[in-house]
C-alpha positions in Angstrom: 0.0 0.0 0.0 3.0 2.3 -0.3 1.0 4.1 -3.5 -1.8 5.5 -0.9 0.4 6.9 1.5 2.6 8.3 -1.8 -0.8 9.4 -3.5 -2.3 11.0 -0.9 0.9 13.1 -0.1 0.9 14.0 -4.0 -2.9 15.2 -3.5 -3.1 17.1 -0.4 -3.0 20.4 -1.8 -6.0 19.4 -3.9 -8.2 18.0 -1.5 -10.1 21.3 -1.0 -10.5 21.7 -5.1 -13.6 20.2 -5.5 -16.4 22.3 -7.0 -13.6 24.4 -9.0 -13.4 24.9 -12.4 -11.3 27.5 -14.9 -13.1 30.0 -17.1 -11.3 31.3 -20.2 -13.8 34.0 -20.8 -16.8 35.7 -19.0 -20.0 34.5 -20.1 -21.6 37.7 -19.2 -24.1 37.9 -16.2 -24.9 40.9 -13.3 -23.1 43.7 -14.3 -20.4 41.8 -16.4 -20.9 41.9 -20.0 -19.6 38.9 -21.9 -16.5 39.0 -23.5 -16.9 39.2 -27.6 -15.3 35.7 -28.2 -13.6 32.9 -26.1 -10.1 34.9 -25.2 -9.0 36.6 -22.4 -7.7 35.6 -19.0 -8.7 32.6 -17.1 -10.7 33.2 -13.8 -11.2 30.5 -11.1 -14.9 30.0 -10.2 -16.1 27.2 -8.0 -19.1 26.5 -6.3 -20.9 27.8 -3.1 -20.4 25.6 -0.1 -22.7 26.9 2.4 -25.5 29.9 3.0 -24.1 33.0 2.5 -21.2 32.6 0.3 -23.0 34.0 -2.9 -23.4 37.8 -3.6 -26.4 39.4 -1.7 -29.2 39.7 -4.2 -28.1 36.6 -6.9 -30.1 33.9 -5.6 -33.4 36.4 -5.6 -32.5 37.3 -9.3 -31.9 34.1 -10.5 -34.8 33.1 -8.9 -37.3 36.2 -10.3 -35.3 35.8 -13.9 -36.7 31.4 -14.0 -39.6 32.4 -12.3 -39.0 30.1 -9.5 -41.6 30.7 -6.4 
């Protein structure tokens, strides 16, 4: 079992990755407009974890915008 210990040295900085993925242009949304094709920098986005973490307002809007009750 010498792999696991050697693996799961290798991957500790990743453990708290999960839920992260990179964008190579801004899709547009908010106050953001999109960018006109596919280039520009990357930007990290991941997921929300718990209550609270998103921007005051976006679940509201996204829930008006779908018409969610």
């Amino acid at each position: 079992m010498q792999l696991d210990v050697a693996e799961k040295e290798a991957l500790k900085g990743k453990i708290n990755s999960y839920g992260k993925t990179w964008h190579t242009w801004m899709m547009g949304m908010r106050d953001h407009q999109p960018d006109p094709l596919p280039y520009g920098p990357p930007r990290l986005q991941w997921s929300f974890n718990r209550d609270g973490e998103d921007m005051p307002g976006m679940v509201a809007e996204r829930d008006k915008r779908m018409s969610f009750d």
